[in-house]
Every structure is written in structure tokens, then in C-alpha cells.
SEKOLGU-165709 format. One record per residue (C-alpha): z negated, y negated, x negated; residue in one letter. Coordinates in steps of 0.25 Angstrom, whole numbers, padded with zeros to 4 digits, always signed. Layout:
! residues N
ZYXa;...
END
This chain:
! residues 180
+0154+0135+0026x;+0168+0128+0031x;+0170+0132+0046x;+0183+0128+0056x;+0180+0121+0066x;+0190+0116+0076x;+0187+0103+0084x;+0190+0092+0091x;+0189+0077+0091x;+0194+0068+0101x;+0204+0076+0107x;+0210+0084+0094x;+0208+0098+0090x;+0204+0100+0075x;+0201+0111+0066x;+0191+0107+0054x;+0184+0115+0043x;+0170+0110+0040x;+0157+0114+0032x;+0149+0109+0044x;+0142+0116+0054x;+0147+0118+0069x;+0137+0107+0074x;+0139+0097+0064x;+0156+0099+0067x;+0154+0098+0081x;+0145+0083+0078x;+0154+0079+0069x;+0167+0081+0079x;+0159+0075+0090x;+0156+0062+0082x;+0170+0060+0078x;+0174+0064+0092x;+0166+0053+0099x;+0170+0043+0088x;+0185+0046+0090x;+0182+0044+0107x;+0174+0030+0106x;+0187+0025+0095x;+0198+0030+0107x;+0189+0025+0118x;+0187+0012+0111x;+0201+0010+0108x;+0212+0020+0115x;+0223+0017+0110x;+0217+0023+0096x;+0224+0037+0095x;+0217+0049+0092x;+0221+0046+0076x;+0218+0034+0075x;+0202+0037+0081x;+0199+0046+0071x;+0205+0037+0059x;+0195+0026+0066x;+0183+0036+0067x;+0186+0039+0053x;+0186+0025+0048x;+0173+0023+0058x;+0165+0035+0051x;+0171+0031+0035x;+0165+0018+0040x;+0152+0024+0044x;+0151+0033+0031x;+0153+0022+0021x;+0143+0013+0029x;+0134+0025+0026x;+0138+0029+0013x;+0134+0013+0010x;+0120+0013+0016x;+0117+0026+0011x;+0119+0019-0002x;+0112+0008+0003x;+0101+0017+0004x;+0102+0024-0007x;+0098+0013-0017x;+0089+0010-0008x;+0082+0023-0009x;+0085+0022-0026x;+0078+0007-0025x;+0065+0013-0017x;+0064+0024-0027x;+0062+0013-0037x;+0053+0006-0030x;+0045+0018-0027x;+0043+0022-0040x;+0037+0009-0044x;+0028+0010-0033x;+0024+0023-0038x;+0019+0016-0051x;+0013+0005-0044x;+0006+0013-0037x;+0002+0023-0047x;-0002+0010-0057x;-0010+0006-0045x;-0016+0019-0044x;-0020+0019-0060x;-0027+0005-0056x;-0033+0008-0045x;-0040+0020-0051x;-0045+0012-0063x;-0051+0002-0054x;-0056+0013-0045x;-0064+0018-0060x;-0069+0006-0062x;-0075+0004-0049x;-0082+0018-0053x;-0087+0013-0064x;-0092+0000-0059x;-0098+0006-0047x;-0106+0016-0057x;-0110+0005-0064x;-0115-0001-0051x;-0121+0012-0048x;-0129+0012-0061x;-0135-0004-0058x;-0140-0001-0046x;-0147+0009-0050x;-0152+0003-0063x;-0164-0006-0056x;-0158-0021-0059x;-0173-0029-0062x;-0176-0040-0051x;-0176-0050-0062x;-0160-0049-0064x;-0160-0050-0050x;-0167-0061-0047x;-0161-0070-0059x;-0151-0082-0054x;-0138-0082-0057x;-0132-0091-0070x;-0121-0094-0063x;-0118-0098-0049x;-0103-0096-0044x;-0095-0109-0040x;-0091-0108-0026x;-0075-0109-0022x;-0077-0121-0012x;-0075-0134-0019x;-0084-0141-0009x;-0095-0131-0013x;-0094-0135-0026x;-0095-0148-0026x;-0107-0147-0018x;-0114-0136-0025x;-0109-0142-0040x;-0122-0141-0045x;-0125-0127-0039x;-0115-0122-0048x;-0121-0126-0061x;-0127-0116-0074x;-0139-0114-0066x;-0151-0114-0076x;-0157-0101-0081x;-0174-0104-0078x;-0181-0098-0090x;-0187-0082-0086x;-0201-0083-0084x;-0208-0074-0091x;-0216-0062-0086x;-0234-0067-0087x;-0243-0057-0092x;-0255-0056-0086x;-0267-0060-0096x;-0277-0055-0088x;-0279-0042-0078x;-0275-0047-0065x;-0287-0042-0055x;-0284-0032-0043x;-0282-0040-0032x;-0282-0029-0021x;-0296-0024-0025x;-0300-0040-0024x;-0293-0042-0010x;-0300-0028-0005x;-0315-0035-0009x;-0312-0050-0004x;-0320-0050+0009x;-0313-0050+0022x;-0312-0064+0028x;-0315-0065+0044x;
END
């Protein structure tokens, strides 16, 4: 609602009608009021007119430096709200991805779960490797060339079955008399 309010800037009396609050008016006139002393301190053969053509120029000046950055920022705000959205799918990709491998680590670790509780036979376990990896060191290499060859497979041996009953030794070792 438009009030009259009657102030006074540098001096001179003025009536004004305005939308804005009692404070807001009173901050406004005391701006411009001390805006309009520094100009006539600063130079005092300014007259009263020409200070508040100069304030004028000075705050038009102000508001288009203003007007300006808040552009600025503007585009700035409409160039982040791109970037974001791309980040957005970024990361919801990297989200798909990282549940697909989180899944797959499940199931290998069931996997793993289910080996070791499967017995693995000592025989697998004890059998030498086919194939020996080559070390990254050159040097190495070259030393242990022949280290890095196919090794050999040696033929399986074949479980012996026993043709005869094999006797009890405990009950024998219990019978053999006591040396002294």
C-alpha cells in the first residue's frame, strides 16, 4: 500500500510516495543522504543539483555493474545445471556398474563358499604346476631362462595293491622281547 512520506536529503525537504516500509524509506534516504555529503565534501563547489545528478550517475553505474554479474551469474547457474545433470547420469551409470559388479562378487564368493566346503583331494593339491610365470625383471630372466621352460609332466604312479595280507605289526612289536 502507497504511503507519503516527507524526507530530507542533504539539506532539502521532499514529499515522496512509496510502496515501501517506514524502515526501508528511512535506509534508502540515509544512503543517498550520505552519498550526496561525501560528493560535496569531496568537491564543494558541487551544488546541491549537481550532487544528486552525480549520485545518480554513481548508483545507474552501480545497478548496471549489477545487472551485468548478475547475468554473469546466471549463465553460470544455467551452465552448472547442465553439468549436474550429467553427473547425475554418471553417477547413476556408475551406480548400475557397481551393483553388477557387487552381484558378481556374490556369486563368486558362493562359489568360493561351496569349494571350500567340497573337500579338494590332496592329490590336486600336491600336483606341480604346468606352467611357471615369467618374471617382470629382465635380469631374472635371463638368469632363470631355463626355469621358465614347459616343465615336464612325470608319468602318475599308479596305486600297488597288495598281493598278500600285510601282517599286524603292533601285535608283533608287543611280542618282541625288551632289549636291556
Amino acid at each position: 500500500m502507497k504511503q507519503k512520506y516527507s524526507i530530507t536529503v542533504a539539506d532539502m525537504e521532499l514529499s515522496i510516495i512509496s510502496d515501501a516500509s517506514p524502515d526501508e524509506v528511512e535506509n534508502i534516504v540515509g544512503m543517498l543522504d550520505r552519498r550526496m555529503r561525501d560528493i560535496n565534501l569531496k568537491s564543494p563547489r558541487c551544488t546541491k543539483n549537481e550532487a544528486a545528478i552525480l549520485c545518480a550517475l554513481s548508483y545507474c553505474s552501480e545497478r548496471i555493474a549489477m545487472q551485468e554479474a548478475f547475468k554473469k551469474v546466471e549463465k553460470d547457474a544455467f551452465r552448472f545445471a547442465g553439468e549436474n545433470e550429467k553427473l547425475k547420469k554418471t553417477i547413476e551409470s556408475l551406480q548400475e556398474e557397481l551393483d553388477t559388479v557387487r552381484k558378481d562378487a556374490s556369486v563368486m564368493r558362493s562359489i568360493l563358499d561351496r569349494a571350500a566346503i567340497t573337500a579338494v583331494p590332496q592329490e590336486a593339491v600336491a600336483e606341480k604346476p604346468k606352467y611357471v610365470p615369467k618374471p617382470f625383471n629382465k635380469k631374472a630372466e635371463e638368469a632363470q631362462i631355463s626355469a621358465f621352460e614347459t616343465v615336464e609332466e612325470e608319468p602318475a604312479l599308479a596305486p600297488v595293491q597288495p598281493t598278500a595280507p600285510l601282517p599286524n605289526l603292533t601285535a608283533e612289536a608287543e611280542e618282541a622281547p625288551k632289549a636291556e
